[in-house]
N, C-alpha and C positions, 0 to 999 in steps of 0.2 A: 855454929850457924847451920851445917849442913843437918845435926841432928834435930835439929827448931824446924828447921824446915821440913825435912820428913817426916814430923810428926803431927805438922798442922796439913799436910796434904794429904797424910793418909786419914786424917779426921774429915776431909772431905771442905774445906777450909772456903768461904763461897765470896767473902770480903778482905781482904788481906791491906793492909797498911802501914809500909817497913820503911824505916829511915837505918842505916848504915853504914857509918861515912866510909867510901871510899873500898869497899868489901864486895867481893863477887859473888854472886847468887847464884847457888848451886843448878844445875840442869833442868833439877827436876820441878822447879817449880814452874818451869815453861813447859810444863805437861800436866798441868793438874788441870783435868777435865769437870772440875767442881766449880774452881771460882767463876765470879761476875763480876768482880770489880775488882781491880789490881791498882794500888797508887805505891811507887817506888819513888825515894827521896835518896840522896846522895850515894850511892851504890853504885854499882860498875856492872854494865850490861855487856858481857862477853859477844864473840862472834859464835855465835848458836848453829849448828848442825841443824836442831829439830825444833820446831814450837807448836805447841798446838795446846791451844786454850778458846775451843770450842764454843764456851758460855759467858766468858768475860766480853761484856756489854758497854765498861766503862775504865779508860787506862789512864793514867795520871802517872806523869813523870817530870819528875820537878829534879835539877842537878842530879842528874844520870850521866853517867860519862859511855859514852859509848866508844866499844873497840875499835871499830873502821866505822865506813860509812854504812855499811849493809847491816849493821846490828839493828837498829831501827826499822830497818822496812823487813826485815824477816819477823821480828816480835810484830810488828800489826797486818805482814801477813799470816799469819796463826793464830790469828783474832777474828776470828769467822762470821761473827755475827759484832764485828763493832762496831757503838753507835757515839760517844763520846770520848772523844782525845784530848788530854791537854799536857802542854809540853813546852817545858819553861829551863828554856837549855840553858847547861854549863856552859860555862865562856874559857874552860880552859882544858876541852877536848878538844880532837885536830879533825873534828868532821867539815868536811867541807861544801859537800853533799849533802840534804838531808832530805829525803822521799816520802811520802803518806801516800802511801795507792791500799784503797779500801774499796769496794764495794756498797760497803752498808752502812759509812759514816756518817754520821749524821751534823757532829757539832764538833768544831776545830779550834780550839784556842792557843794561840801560840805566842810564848812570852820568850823575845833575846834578852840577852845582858842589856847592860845600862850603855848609855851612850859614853862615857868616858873608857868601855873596854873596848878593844881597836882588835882583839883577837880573831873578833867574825866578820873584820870586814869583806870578804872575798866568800863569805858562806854566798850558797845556793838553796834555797829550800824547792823542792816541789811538790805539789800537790796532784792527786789523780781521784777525785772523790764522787761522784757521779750523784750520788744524792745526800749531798750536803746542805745542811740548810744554813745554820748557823756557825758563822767562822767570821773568830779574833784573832786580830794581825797586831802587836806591838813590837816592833825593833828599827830603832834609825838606823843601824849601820848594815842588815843585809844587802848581798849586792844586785841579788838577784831573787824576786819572787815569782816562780809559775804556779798556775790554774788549770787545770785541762779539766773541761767536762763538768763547769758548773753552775747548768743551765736549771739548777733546782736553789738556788742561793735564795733565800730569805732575808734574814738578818746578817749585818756584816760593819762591824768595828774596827774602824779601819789605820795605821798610826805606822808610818813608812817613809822613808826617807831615802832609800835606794840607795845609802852609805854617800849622801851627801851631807859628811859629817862637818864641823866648822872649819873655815876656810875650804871646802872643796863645791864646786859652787857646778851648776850647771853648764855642758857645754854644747851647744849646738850641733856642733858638726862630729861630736859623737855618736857616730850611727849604733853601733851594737848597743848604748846606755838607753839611748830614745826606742827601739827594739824592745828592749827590758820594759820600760815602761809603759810602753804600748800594749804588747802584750799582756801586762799584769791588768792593766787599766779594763783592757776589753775581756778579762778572763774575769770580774766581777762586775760588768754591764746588765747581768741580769737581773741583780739583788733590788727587791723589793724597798729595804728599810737599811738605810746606813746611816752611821756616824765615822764623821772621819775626822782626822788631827789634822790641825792649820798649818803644820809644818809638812801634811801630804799635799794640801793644797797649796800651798807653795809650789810645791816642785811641778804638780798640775801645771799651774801659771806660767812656769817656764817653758814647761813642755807646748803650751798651744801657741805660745812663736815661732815652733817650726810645722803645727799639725795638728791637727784637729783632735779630740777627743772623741773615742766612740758614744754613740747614743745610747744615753741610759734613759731606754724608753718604758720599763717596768718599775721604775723607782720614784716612788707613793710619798716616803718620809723621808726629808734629810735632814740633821744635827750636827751643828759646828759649835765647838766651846771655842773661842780664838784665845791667842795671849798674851795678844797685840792687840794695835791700831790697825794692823792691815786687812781691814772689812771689804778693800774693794778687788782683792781676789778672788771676792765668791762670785760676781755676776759672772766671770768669764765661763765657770763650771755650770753655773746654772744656763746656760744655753744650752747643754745636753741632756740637759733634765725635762723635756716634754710635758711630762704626765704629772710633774711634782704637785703634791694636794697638802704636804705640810711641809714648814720649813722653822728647824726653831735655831736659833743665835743667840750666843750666848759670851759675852766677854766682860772682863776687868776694868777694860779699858775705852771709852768711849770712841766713839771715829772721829778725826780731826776735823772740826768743819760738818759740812750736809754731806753727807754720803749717800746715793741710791744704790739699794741692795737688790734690789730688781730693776733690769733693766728694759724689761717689758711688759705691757699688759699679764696678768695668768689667773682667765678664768676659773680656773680649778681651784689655786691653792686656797 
């Protein structure tokens, strides 16, 4: 391994695409000032002293296990010019924490284990991305999603459940959980164009029995696929939608009866 590696970095190596199961990556390839695009599969990302990877523009990590929590935010701060993330975590490393502070990121796609693994329930991911445009959220069981600073959001696909996994149901006089939610809700109020999962809108619904939703007054498009019958949780959301000009819906399953999907006039849409 170490010899594979020093010889594709000193060739100056500008796309790299390594699957490994379970094999640590020698130092040096977090200093190769060549690459632009790095995707690492199932390999193990030590706790790194130094990174600096200058020119890589696009990171891809699919089943990376990372040492502590800081292994991840030191490799994307040594990504000086990065514009696309994606990171589709291992469900049987013990980060608990997980940070994305960038500068120049541009596009965020983030995939958790599946709902039947309970290992991440208590993860925290957070985000610090200032001009982010595009960011994918898929994981029922994080506990905890933050946003700081992403008042450039464009597109945004949305599928979170705030680890109200089955049987754990919403509770009101959870303050820090409604907190959590709050915050994540008004930390993507400025996205232009979403889609979101019928199981985020859910927990939505729950949430506006104790509070209001912030106003998503820049949001143009919105896309629900349901997988249900429950169609009549979306008017409650769509009263913070102001400015909405499309709206498409999309289900399996017919609504019981006449259902009104709007519940007021909207010259716009």
């Amino acid at each position: 391994m170490r010899r594979l590696i020093n010889a594709i970095v000193k060739r100056n190596v500008q796309y790299l695409d390594l699957t490994w199961c379970e094999v640590e990556i020698p130092p040096i390839l977090y200093m190769c000032e060549s690459l632009v695009s790095l995707k690492l599969c199932s390999v193990v990302l030590p706790n790194l002293e130094f990174v600096s990877l200058p020119l890589v523009k696009v990171l891809f990590l699919e089943w990376v296990m990372f040492a502590n929590d800081l292994a991840l935010e030191k490799l994307i701060s040594g990504c000086l010019v990065l514009e696309s993330l994606t990171l589709c975590k291992n469900p049987m490393d013990n980060v608990k924490v997980l940070r994305v502070s960038s500068q120049s990121l541009l596009s965020f796609n983030y995939y958790g284990p599946g709902d039947n693994d309970l290992h991440d329930k208590d993860l925290v991911v957070e985000i610090d991305a200032p001009k982010l445009e595009d960011f994918k959220l898929s994981h029922q069981l994080t506990a905890s999603f933050i946003i700081k600073n992403s008042r450039s959001l464009v597109e945004a696909d949305i599928y979170i459940e705030f680890n109200f996994c089955p049987g754990k149901k919403f509770d009101p006089n959870d303050l820090p959980k409604r907190n959590i939610i709050h915050n994540f809700l008004a930390g993507i109020s400025s996205v232009k164009n979403l889609i979101i999962s019928p199981f985020t809108l859910e927990v939505i619904y729950d949430y506006l029995r104790c509070e209001p939703v912030p106003l998503y007054r820049n949001l143009s498009s919105l896309s629900v696929d349901f997988y249900d019958d429950r169609w009549e949780i979306l008017p409650f959301f769509l009263e913070s939608c102001p400015n909405l000009k499309s709206l498409v819906v999309e289900s399996t399953h017919y609504p019981k009866g006449r259902t009104s999907i709007l519940s007021r006039p909207r010259c716009l849409l």
